[in-house]
C-alpha positions in Angstrom: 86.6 -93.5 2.6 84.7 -93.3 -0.7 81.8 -96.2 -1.6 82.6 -98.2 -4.0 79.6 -100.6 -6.1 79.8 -103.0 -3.7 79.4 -101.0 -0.9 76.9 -99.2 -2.5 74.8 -102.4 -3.1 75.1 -103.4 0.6 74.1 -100.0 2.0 70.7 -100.0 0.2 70.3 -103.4 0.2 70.3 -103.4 3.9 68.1 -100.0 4.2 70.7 -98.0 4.9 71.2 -95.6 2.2 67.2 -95.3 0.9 66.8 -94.2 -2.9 63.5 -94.2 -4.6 62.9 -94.9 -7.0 65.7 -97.6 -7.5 67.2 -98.9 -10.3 70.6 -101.0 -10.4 71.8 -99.4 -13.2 72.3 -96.3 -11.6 75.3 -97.6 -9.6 78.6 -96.8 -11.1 82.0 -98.0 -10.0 82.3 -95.7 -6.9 79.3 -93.7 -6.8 75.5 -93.2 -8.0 74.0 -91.6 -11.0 71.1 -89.5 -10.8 68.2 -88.7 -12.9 66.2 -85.7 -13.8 62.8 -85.3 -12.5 60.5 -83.0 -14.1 60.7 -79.6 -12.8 62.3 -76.6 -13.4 63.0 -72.8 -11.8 63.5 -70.4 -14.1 64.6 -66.8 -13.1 61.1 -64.8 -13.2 61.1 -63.0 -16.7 59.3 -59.9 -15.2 61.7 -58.9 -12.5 63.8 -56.3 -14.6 67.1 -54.9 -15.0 67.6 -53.1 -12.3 65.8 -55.1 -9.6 68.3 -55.6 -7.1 67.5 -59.4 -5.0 67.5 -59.1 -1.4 67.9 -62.4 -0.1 66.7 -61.7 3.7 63.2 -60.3 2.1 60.7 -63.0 1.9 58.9 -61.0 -0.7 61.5 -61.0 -3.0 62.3 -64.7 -2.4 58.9 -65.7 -3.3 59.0 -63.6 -6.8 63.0 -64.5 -8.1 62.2 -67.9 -9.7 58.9 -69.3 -11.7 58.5 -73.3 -11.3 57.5 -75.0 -14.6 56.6 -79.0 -14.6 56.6 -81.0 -18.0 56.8 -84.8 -18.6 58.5 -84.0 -22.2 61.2 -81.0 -21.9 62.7 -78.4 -19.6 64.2 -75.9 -21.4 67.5 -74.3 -20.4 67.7 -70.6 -21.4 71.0 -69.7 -23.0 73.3 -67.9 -20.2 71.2 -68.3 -17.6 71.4 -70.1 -14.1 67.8 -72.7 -13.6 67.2 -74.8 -10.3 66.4 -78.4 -11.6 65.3 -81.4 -9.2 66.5 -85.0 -8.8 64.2 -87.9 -9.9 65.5 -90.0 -6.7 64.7 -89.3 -3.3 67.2 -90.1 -0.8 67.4 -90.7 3.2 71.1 -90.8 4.0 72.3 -92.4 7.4 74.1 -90.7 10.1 77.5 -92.0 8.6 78.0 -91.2 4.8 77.5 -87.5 3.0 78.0 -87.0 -0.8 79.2 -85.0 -3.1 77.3 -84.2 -6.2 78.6 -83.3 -9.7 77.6 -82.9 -12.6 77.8 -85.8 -15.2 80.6 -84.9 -17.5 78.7 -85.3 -20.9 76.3 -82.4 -19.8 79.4 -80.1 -19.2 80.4 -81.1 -22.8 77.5 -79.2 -23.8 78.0 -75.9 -22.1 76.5 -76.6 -18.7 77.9 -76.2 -15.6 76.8 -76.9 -11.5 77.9 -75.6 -8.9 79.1 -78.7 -6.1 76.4 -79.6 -3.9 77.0 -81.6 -0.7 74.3 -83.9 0.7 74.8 -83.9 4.4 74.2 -87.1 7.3 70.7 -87.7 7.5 69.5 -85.4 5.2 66.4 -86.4 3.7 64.5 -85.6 0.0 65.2 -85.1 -3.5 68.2 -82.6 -4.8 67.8 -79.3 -6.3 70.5 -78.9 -8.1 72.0 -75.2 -9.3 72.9 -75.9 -13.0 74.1 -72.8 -15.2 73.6 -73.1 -19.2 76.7 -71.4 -20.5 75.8 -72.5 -24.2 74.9 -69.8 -26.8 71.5 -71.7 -27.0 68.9 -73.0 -25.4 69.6 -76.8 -23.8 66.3 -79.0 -23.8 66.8 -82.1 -21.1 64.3 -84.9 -21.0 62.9 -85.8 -17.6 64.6 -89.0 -16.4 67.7 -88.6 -18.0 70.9 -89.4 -15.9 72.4 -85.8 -15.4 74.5 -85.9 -12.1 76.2 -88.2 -10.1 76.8 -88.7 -6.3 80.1 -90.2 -4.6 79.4 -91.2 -1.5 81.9 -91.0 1.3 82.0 -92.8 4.8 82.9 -90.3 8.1 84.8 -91.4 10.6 82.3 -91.5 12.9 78.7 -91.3 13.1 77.6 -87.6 13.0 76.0 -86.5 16.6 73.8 -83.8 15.1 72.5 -84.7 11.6 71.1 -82.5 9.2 68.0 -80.7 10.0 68.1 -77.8 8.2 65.4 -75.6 5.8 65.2 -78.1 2.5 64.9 -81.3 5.1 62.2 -83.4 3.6 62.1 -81.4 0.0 59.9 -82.8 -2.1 60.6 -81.5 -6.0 62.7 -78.4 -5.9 62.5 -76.1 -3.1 63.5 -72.4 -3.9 65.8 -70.1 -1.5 65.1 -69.9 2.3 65.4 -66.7 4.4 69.5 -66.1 4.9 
């Protein structure tokens, strides 16, 4: 079953569903809109050509992406894939998981993301995978609403809730060890 507003209203009224910060406009008719916060990941400009990503080396994990923070504008490099981060921080309960997707207006302009679910009981803010297909660079503005999460209801409550590598994420949190 999918949330609609009201339900929506009633889960984070009641504690429930937690997002901070909260605003009511960011409820839609069956799901939540989420803003940007004010990070990016870009690719790291020196790794060249030929350097070939192992993702079970640590070392190369730690070099792939360079973190940039502004309050004004994140750039988007033309034809390239950045990690962005949610404004909102969320604490889901054992009983709903989401589905985020991009908001449709940002695909307009050449960008794409990839579906990202948010799991039972996962906790922190959303890095989201977002790939600028454009011929030019894209700048966003911090706070901007940019994706949107539909919430669904399981069946039951989930016996063994999220707990995996990005619990508690704070900003965005690069690849983990595969």
């Amino acid at each position: 079953m999918i949330l609609s507003d009201f339900d929506l209203e009633n889960y984070i009224k009641s504690g429930r569903l937690v997002i901070q910060p909260f605003d009511e406009e960011l409820i839609r008719e069956n799901g939540l809109d989420l803003r940007l916060g004010n990070e990016i990941a870009i690719h790291n400009p020196e790794l060249k050509e030929d350097f070939i990503l192992d993702p079970s080396n640590e070392d190369h994990l730690k070099q792939e992406y360079i973190k940039q923070t502004s309050e004004d504008r994140l750039v988007l490099p033309r034809s390239q894939q950045v990690l962005l981060t949610t404004h909102e921080y969320l604490e889901m309960p054992d009983n709903l998981m989401g589905f985020v997707e991009l908001r449709s207006s940002w695909a307009r302009h050449g960008l794409s993301m990839p579906p990202t679910i948010i799991d039972a009981g996962f906790k922190g803010d959303i890095t989201l995978e977002v790939i600028n297909h454009s011929t030019h660079n894209i700048a966003l503005k911090p706070g901007v609403r940019f994706a949107h999460i539909i919430f669904a209801a399981t069946m039951n409550r989930v016996k063994n809730t999220y707990s995996g590598k990005y619990l508690g994420q704070r900003g965005i949190r690069t690849p983990k060890l595969l």
